[in-house]
N, C-alpha and C positions, 0 to 999 in steps of 0.2 A: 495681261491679267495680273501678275507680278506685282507691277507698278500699281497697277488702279488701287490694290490690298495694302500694297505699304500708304499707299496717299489718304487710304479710308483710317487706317488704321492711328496713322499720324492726326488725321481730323477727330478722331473718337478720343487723344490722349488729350486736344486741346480743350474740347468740351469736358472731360475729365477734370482739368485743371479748374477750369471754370467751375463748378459743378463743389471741387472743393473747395476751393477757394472763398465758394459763397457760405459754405457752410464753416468756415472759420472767422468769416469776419465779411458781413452782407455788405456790398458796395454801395457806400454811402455816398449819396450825390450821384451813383451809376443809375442806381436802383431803387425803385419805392421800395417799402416794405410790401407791398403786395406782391411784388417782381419778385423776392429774395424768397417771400413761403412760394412762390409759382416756380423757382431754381430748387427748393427742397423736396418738393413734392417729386419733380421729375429725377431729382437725385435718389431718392428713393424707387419710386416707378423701371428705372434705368437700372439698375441694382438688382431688384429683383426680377424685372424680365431676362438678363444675364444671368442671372442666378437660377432661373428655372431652364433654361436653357442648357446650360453647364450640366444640371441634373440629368435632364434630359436625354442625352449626349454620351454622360458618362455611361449612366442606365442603359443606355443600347449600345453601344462598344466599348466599355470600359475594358470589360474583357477580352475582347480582339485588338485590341491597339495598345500598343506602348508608348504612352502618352508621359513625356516630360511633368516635371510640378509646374515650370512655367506656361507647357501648351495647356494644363487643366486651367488655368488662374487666367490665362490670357481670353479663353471663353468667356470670362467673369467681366473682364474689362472693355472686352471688345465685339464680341457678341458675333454674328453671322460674316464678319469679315478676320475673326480666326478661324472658325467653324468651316472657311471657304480655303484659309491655307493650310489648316489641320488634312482638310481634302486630299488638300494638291500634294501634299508632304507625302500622306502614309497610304492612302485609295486608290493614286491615280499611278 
């Protein structure tokens, strides 16, 4: 289970990459311009569903858990696969 969370986790830094990457500078010749606002829109959508998520999380255990700044922010990045090691770390 370990492995699977670091492998997910690694997958969600590369589409991160990507994700900004687009919004600095749209891949020309990768990507129409219809592809680059279809990369923005999920860059946004992605953001904030971590973001409510994050909310969400803090909102019902903030006060039970001593939560690092990086396990709060890594909610933000990474979404149900910190959510799953924040678990295994302080729950289980």
């Amino acid at each position: 289970m370990n492995i699977l969370i670091k492998l997910a986790k690694i997958a969600f830094g590369f589409i991160w990459l990507i994700l900004i990457l687009n919004i600095f500078g749209a891949f020309d010749g990768f990507v129409d311009r219809q592809g680059a606002i279809g990369l923005y829109i999920m860059t946004a959508f992605l953001f904030i569903m971590h973001g409510v998520q994050m909310a969400i999380f803090l909102g019902a255990f903030g006060e039970h858990l001593k939560l690092s700044t990086w396990e709060k922010y890594s909610i933000l990045a990474f979404g149900i696969f910190a959510l799953l090691d924040i678990r295994r770390k302080h729950m289980m």
